[in-house]
PDB file with SEQRES, HELIX, SHEET and CRYST1 records, atoms N, CA, C and O in Angstrom:
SEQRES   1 A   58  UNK UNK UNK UNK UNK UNK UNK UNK UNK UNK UNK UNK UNK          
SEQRES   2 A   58  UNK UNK UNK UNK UNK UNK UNK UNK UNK UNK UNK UNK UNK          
SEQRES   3 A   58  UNK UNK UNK UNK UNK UNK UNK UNK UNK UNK UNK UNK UNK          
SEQRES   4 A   58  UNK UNK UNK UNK UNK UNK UNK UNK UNK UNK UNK UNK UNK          
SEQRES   5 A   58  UNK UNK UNK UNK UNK UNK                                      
HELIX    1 AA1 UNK A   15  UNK A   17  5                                   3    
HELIX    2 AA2 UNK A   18  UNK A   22  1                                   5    
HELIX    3 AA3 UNK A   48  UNK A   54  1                                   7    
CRYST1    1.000    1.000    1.000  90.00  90.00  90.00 P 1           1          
ATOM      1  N   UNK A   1     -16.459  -4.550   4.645  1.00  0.00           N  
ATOM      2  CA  UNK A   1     -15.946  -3.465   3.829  1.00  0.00           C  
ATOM      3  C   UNK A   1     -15.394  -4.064   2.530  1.00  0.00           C  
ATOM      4  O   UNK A   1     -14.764  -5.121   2.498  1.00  0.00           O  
ATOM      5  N   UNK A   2     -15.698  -3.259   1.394  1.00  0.00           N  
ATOM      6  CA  UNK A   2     -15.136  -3.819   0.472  1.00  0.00           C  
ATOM      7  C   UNK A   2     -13.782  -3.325   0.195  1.00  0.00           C  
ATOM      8  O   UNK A   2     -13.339  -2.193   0.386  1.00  0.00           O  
ATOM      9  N   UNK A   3     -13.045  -4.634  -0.411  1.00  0.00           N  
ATOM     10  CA  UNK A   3     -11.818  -4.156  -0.574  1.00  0.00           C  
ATOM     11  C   UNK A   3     -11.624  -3.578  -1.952  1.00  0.00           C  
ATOM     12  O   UNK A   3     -12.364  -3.786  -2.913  1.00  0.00           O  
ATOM     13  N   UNK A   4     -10.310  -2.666  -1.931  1.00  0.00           N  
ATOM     14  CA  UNK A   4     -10.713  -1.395  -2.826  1.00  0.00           C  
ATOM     15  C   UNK A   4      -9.732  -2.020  -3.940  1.00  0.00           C  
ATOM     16  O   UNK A   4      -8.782  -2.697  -3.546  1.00  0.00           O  
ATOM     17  N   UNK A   5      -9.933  -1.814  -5.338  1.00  0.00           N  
ATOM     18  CA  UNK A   5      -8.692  -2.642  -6.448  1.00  0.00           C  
ATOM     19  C   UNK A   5      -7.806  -1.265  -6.912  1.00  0.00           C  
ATOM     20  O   UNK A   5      -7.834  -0.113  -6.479  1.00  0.00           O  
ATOM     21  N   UNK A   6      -7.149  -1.792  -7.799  1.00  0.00           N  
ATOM     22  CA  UNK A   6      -6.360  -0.669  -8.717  1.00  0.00           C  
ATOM     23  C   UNK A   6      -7.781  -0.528  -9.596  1.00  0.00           C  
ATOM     24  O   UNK A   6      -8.619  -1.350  -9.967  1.00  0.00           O  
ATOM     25  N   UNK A   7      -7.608   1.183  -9.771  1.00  0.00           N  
ATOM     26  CA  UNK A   7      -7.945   1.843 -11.158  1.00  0.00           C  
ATOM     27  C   UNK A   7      -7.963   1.166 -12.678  1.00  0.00           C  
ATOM     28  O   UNK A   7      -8.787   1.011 -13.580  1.00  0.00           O  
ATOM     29  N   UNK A   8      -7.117   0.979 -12.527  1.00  0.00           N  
ATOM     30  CA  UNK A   8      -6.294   0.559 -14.057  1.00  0.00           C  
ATOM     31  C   UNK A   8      -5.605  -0.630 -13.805  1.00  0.00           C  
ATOM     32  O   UNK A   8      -5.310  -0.991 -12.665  1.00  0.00           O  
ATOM     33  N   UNK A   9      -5.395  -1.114 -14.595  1.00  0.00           N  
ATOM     34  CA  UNK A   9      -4.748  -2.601 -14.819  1.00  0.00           C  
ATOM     35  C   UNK A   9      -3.246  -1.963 -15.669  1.00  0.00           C  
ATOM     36  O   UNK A   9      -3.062  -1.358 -16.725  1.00  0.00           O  
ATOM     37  N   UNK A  10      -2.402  -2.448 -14.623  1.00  0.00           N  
ATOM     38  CA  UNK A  10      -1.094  -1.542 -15.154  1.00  0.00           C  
ATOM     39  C   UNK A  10       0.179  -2.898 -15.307  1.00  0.00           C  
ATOM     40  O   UNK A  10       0.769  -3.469 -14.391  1.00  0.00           O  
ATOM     41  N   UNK A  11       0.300  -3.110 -16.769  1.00  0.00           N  
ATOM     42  CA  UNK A  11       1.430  -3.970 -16.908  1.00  0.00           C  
ATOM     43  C   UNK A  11       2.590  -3.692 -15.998  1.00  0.00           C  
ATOM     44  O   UNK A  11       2.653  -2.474 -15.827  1.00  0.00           O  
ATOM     45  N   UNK A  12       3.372  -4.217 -15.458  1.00  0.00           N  
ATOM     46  CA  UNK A  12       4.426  -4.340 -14.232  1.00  0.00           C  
ATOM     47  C   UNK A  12       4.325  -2.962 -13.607  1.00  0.00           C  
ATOM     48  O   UNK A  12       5.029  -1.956 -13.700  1.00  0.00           O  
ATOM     49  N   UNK A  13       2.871  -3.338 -12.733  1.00  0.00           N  
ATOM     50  CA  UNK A  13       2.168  -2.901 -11.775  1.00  0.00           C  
ATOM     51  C   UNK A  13       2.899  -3.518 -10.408  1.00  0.00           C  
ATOM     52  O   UNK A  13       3.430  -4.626 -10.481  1.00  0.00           O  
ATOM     53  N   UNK A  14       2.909  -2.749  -9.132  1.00  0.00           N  
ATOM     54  CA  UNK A  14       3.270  -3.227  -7.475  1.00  0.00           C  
ATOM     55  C   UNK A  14       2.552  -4.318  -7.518  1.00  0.00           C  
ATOM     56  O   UNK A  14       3.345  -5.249  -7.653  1.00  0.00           O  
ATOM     57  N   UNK A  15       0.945  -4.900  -7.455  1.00  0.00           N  
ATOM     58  CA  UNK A  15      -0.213  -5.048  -6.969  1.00  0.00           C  
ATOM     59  C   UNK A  15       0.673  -6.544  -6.952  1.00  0.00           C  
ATOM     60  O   UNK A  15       0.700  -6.848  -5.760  1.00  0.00           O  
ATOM     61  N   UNK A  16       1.223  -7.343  -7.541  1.00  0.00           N  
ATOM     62  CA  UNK A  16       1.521  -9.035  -7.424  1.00  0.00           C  
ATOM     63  C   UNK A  16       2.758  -9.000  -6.138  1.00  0.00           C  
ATOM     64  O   UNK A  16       2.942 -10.043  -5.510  1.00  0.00           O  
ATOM     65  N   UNK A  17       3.660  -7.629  -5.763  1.00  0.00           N  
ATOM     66  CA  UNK A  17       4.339  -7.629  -5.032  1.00  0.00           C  
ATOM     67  C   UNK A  17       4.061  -7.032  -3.636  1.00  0.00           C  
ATOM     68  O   UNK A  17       4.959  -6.991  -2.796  1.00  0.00           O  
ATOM     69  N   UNK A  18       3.050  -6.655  -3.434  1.00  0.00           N  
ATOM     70  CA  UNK A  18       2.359  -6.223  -2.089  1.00  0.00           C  
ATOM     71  C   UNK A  18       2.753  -7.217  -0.852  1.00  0.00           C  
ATOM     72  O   UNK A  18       2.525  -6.779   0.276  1.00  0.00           O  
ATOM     73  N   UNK A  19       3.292  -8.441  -0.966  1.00  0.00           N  
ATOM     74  CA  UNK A  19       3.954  -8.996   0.042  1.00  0.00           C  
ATOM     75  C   UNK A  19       5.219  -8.912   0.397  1.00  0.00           C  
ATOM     76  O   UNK A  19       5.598  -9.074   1.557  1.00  0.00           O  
ATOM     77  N   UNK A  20       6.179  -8.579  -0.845  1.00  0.00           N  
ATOM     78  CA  UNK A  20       7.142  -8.510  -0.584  1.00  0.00           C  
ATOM     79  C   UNK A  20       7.516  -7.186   0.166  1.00  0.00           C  
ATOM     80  O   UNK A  20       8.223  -7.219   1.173  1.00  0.00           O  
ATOM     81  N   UNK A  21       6.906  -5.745  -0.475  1.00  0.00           N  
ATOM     82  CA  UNK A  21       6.717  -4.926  -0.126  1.00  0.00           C  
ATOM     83  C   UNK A  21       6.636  -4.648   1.602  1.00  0.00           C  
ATOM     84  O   UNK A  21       7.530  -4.140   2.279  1.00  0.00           O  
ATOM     85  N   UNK A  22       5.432  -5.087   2.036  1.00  0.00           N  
ATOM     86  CA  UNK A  22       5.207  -5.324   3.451  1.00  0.00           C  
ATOM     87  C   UNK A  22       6.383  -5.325   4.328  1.00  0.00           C  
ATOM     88  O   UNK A  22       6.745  -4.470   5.136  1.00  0.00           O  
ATOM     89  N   UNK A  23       6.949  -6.542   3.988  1.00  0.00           N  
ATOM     90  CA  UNK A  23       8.252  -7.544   4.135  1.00  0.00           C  
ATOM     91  C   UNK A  23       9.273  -6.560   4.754  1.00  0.00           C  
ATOM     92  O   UNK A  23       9.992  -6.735   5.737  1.00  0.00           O  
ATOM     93  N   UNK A  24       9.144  -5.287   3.795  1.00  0.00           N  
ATOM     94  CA  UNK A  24      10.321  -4.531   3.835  1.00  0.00           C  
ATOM     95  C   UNK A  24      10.034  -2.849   4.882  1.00  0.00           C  
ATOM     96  O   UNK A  24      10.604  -1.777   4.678  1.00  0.00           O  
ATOM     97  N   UNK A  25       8.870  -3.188   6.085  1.00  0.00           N  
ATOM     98  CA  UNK A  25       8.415  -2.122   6.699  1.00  0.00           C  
ATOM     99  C   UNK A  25       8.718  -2.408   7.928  1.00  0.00           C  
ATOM    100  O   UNK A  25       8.514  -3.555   8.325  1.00  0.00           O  
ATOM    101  N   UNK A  26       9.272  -1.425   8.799  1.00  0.00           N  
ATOM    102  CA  UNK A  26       9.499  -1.675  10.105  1.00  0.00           C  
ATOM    103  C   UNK A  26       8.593  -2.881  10.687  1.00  0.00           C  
ATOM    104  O   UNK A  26       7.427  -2.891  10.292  1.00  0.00           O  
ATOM    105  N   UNK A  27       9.012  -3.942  11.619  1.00  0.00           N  
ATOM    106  CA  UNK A  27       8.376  -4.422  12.275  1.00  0.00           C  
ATOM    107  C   UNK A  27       7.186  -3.486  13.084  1.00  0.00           C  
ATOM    108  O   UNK A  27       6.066  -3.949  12.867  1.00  0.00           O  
ATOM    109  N   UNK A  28       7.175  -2.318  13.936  1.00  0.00           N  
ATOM    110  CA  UNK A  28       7.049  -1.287  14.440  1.00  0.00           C  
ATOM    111  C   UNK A  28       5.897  -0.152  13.803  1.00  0.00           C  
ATOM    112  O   UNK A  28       5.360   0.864  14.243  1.00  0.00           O  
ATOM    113  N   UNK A  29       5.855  -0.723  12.855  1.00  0.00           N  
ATOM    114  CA  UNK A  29       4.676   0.486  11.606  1.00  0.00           C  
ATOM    115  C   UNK A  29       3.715   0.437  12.071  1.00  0.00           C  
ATOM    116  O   UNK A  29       3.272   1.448  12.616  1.00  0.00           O  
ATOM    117  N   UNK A  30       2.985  -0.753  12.056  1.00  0.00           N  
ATOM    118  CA  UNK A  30       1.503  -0.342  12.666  1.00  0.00           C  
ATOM    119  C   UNK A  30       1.426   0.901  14.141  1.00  0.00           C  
ATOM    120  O   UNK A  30       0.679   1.873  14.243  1.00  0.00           O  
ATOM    121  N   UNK A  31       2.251   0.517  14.910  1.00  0.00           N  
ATOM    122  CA  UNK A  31       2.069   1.251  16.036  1.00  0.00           C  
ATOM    123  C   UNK A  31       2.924   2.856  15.905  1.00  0.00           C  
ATOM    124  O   UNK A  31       2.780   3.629  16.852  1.00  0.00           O  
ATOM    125  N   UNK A  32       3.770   3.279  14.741  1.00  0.00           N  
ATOM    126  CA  UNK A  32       3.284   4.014  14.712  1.00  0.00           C  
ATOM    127  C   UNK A  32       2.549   5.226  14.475  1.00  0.00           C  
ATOM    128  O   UNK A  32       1.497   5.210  13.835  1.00  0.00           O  
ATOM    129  N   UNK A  33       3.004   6.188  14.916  1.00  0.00           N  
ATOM    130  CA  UNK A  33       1.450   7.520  15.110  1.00  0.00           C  
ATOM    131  C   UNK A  33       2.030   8.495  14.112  1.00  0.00           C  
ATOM    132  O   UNK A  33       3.216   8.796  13.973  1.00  0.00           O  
ATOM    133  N   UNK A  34       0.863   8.981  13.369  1.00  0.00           N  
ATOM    134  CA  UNK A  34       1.272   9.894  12.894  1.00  0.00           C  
ATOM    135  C   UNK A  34       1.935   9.892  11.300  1.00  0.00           C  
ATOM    136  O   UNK A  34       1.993  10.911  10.612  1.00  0.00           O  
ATOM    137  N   UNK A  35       2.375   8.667  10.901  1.00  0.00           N  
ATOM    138  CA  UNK A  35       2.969   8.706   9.723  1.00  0.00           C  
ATOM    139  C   UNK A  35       2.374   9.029   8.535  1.00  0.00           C  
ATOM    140  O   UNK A  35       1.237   8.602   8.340  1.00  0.00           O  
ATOM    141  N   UNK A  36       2.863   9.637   7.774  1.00  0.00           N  
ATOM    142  CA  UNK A  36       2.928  10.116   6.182  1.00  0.00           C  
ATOM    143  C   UNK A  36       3.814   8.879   5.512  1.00  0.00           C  
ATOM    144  O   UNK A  36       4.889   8.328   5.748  1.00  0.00           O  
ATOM    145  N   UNK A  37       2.588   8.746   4.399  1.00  0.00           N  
ATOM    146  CA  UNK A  37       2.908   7.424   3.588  1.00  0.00           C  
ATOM    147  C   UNK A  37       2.905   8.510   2.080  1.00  0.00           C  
ATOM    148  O   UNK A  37       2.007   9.334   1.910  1.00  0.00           O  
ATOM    149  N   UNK A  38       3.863   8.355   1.252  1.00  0.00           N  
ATOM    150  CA  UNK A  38       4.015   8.940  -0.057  1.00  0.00           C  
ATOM    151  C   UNK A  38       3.813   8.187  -1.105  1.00  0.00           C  
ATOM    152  O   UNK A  38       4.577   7.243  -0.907  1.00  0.00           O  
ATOM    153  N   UNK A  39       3.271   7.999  -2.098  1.00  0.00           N  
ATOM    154  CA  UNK A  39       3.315   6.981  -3.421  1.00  0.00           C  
ATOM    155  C   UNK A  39       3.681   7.567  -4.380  1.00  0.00           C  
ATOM    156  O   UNK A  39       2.881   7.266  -5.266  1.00  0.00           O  
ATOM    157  N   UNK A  40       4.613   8.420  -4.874  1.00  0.00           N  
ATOM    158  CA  UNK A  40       5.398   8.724  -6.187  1.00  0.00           C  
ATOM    159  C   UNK A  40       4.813   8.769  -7.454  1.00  0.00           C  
ATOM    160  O   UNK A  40       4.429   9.713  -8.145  1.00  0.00           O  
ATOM    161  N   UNK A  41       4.824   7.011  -7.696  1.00  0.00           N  
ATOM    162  CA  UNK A  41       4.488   6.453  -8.801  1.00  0.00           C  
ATOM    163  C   UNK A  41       3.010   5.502  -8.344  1.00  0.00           C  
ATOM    164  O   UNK A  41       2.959   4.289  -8.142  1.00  0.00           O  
ATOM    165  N   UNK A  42       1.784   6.600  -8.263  1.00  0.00           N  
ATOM    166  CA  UNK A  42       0.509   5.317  -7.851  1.00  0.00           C  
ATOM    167  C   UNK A  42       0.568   4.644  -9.374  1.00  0.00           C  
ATOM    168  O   UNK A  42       1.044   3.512  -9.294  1.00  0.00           O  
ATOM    169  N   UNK A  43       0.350   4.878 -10.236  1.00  0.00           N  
ATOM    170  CA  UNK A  43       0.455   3.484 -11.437  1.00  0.00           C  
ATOM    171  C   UNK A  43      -1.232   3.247 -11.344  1.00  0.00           C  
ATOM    172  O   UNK A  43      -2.130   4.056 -11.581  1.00  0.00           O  
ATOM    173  N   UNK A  44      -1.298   2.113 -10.996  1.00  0.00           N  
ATOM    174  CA  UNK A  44      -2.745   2.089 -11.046  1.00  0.00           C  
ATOM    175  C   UNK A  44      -3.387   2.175  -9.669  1.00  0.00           C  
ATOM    176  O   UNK A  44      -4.594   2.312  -9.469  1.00  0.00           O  
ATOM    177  N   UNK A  45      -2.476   2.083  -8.785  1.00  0.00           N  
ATOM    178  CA  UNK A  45      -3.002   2.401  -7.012  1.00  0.00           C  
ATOM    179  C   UNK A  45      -3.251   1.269  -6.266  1.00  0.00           C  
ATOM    180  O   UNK A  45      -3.974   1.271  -5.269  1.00  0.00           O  
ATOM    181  N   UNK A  46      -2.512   0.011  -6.840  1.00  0.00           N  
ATOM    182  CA  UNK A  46      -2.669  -1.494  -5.851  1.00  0.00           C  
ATOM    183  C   UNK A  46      -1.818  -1.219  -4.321  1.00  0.00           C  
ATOM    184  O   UNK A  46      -2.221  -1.561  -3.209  1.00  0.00           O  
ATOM    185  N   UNK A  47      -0.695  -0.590  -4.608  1.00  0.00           N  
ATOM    186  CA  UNK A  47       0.258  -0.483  -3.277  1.00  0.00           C  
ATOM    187  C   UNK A  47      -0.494   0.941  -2.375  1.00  0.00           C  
ATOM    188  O   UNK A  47      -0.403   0.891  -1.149  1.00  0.00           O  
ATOM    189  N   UNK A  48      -1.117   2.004  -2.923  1.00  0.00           N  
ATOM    190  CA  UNK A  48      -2.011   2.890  -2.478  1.00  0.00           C  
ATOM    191  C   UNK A  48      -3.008   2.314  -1.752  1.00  0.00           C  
ATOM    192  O   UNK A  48      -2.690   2.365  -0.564  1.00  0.00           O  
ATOM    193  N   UNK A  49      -4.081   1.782  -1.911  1.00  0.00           N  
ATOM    194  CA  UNK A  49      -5.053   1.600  -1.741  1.00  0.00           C  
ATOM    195  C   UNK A  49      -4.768  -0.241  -0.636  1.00  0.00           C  
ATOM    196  O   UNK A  49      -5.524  -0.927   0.053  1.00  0.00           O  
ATOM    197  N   UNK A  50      -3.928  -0.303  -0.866  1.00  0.00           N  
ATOM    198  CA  UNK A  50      -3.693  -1.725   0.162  1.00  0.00           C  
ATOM    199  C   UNK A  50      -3.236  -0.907   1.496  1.00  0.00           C  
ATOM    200  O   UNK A  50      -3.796  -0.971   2.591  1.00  0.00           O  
ATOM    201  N   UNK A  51      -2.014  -0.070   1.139  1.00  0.00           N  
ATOM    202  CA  UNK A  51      -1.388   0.433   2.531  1.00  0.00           C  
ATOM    203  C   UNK A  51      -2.642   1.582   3.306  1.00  0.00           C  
ATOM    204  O   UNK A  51      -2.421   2.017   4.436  1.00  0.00           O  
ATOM    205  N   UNK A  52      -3.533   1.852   2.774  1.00  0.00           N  
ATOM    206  CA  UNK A  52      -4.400   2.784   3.644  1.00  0.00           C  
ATOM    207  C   UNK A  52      -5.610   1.784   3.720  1.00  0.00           C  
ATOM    208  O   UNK A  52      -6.693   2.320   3.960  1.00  0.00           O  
ATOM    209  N   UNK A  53      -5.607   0.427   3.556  1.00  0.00           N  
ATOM    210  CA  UNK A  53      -6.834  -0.366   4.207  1.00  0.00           C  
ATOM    211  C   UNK A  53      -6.055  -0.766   5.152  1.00  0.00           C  
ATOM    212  O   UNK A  53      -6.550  -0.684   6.276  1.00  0.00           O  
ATOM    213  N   UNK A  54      -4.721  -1.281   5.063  1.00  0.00           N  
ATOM    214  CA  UNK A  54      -4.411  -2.440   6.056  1.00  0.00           C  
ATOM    215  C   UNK A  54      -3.647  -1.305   7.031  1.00  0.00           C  
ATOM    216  O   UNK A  54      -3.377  -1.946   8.047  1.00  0.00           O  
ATOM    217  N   UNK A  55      -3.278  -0.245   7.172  1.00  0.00           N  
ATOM    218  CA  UNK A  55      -2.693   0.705   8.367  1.00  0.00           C  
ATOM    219  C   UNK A  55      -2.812   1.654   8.260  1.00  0.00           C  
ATOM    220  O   UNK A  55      -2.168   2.484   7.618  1.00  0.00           O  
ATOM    221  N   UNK A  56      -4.337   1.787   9.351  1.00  0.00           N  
ATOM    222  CA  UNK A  56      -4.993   2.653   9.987  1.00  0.00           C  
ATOM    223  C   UNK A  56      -4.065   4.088  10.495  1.00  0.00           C  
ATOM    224  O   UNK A  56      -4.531   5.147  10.916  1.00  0.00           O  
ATOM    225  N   UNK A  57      -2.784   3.760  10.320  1.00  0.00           N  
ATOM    226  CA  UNK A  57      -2.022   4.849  10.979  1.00  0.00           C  
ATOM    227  C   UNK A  57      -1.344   5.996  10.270  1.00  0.00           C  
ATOM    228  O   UNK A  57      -0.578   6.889  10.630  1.00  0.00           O  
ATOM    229  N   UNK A  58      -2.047   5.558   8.844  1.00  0.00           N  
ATOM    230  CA  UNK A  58      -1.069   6.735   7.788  1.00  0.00           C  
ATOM    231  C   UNK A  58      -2.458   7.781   7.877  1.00  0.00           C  
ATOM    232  O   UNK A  58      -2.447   8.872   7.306  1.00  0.00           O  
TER     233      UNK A  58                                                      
END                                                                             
């Protein structure tokens, strides 16, 4: 599968902080069910488009 990029190339864009980000999600997220994930500010859609490849559960 290909992995999906930002839209746009967005000066102080999420997309370089997507680890730290992570960092800061329940241990517990993947498993679970049902969640609604919100993005506010997609910007160019690096933190969008990462959190709906890597968990299948939103």
């Amino acid at each position: 599968m290909a992995k999906a990029k930002p839209f746009v190339k967005w000066v102080g864009g999420k997309g370089q902080l997507i680890d730290q980000l992570e960092a800061l999600l329940p241990a517990d997220f993947d498993t679970r069910e049902n969640v609604t994930y919100i993005e506010p500010f997609v910007g160019g859609g690096a933190v969008l488009f990462h959190m709906l490849q890597v968990h299948p559960n939103i």
